[in-house]
C-alpha positions as CSV (number, residue, x, y, z in Angstrom):
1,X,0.0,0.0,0.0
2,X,1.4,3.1,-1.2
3,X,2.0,6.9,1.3
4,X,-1.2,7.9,0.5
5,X,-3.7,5.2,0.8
6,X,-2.2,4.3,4.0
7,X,-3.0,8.2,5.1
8,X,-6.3,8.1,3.3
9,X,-7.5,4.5,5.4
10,X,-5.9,6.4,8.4
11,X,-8.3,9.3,8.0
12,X,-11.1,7.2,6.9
13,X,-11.0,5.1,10.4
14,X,-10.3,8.3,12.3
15,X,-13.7,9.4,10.9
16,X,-15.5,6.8,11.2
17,X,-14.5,6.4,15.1
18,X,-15.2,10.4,16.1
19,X,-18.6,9.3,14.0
20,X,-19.4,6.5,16.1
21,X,-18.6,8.4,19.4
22,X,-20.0,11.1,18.0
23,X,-23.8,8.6,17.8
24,X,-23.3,7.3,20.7
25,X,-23.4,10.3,22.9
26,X,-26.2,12.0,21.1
27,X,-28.3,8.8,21.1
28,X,-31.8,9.8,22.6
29,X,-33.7,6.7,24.3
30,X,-37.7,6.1,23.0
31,X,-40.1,4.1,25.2
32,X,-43.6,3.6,24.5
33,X,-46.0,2.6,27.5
34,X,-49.1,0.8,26.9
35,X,-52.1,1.5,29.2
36,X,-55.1,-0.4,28.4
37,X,-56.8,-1.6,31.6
38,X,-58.6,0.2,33.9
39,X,-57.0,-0.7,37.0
40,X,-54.9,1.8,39.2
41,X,-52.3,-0.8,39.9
42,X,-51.1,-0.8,36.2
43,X,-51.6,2.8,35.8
44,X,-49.3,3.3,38.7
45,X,-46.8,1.0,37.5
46,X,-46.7,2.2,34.2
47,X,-46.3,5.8,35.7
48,X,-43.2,3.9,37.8
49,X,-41.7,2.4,34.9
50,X,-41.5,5.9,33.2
51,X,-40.3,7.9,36.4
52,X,-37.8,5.0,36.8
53,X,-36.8,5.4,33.1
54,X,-36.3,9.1,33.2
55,X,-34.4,9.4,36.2
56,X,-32.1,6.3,34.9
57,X,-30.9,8.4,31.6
58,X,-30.9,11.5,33.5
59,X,-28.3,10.4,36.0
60,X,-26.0,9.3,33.1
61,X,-26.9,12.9,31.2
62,X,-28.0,11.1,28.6
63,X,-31.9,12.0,26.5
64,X,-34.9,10.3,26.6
65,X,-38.7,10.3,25.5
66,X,-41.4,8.7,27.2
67,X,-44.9,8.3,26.1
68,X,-47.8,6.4,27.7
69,X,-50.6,5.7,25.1
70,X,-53.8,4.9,27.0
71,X,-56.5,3.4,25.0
72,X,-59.2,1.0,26.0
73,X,-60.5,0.6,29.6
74,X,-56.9,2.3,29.8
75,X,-58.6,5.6,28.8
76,X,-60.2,6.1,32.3
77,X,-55.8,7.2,33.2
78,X,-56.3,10.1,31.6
79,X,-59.8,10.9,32.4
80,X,-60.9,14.1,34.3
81,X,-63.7,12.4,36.0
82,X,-62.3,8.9,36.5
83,X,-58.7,8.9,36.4
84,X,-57.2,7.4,39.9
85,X,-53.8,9.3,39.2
86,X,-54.6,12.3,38.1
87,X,-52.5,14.2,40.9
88,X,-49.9,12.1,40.1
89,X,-49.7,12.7,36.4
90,X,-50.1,16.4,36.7
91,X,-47.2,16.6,39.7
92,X,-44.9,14.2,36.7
93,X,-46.0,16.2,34.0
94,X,-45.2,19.8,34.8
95,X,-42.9,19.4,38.4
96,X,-40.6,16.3,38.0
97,X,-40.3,16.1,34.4
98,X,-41.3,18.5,32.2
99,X,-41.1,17.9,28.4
100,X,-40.0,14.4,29.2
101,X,-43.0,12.4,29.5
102,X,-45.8,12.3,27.2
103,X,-49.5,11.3,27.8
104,X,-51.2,10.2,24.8
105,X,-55.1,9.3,24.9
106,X,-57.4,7.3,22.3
107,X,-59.6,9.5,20.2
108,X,-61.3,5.9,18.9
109,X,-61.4,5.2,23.0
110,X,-62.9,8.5,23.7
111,X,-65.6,8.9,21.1
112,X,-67.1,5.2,21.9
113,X,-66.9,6.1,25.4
114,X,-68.8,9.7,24.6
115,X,-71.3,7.4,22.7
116,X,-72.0,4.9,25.1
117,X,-72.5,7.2,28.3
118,X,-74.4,9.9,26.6
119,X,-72.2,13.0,27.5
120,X,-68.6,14.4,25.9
121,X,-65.5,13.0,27.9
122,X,-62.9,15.6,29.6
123,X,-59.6,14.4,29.2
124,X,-56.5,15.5,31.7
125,X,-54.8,18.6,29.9
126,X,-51.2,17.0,30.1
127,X,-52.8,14.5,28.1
128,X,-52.4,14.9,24.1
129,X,-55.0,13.1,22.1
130,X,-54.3,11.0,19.3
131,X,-56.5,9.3,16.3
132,X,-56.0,5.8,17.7
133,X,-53.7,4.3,20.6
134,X,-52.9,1.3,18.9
135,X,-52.2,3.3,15.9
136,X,-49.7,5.4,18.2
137,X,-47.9,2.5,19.5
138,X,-47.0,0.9,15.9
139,X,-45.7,4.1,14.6
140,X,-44.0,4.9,17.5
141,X,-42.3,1.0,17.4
142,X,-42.0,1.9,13.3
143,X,-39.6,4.4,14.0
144,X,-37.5,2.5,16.6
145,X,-39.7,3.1,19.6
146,X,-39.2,0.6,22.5
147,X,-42.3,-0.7,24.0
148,X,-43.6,-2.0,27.1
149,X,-46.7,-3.1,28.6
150,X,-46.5,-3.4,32.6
């Protein structure tokens, strides 16, 4: 191999490490968290899971994004009138983690719930709502999302 292309693989490698180190460090973690029963325990563990996911990355200054997709029986989480951690969400949402977790609540849910009891549904506002939950979770997974179901 002559000067030149031992310079020019030097380089290349060089590159490609400060690249690689480079990924690394800006890497931003993704978890999706299903909700779809309506039972407080697995609303509060599914609140646990992502407090215990955000303060894991944050002690090692690294990024991550958290969002819980309630759909279902799951719906009554983020529920004005029915929700059994509504305190809990609002104190995560805009106290302990701001910007870090999001809430995201089944249109589909909402509107067959609307139907069924007669009335229009209030949902929590640090709740976003989306078309569909399930919807949610495969693009979320479609673009590298991890997901868990407590």
């Amino acid at each position: 191999m002559n000067g030149f292309c031992r310079h020019f693989v030097a380089a290349a490698g060089l590159l490609l490490a400060f690249t690689s180190i480079g990924s690394a460090a800006e890497q931003r973690h993704r978890i999706a968290i299903q909700v779809d029963q309506n039972d407080p325990q697995v609303m509060n563990l599914a609140l646990n899971n992502a407090t215990n996911v955000v303060q894991y990355y944050r002690s090692k200054n690294e990024e991550v994004d958290v969002d819980i997709v309630a759909y279902g029986p799951g719906l009554n989480m983020l529920r004005e009138d029915t929700s059994p951690v509504k305190d809990r969400i609002k104190h995560i949402k805009d106290l302990a983690f701001p910007g870090k977790i999001q809430f995201s609540a089944c249109n589909n849910t909402k509107q067959g719930m609307e139907k069924k009891e007669g009335h229009p549904i209030t949902i929590l506002s640090e709740a976003t709502i989306v078309p569909s939950g399930v919807v949610r979770l495969m693009e979320l997974q479609e673009q590298g999302w991890s997901y868990v179901r407590p």
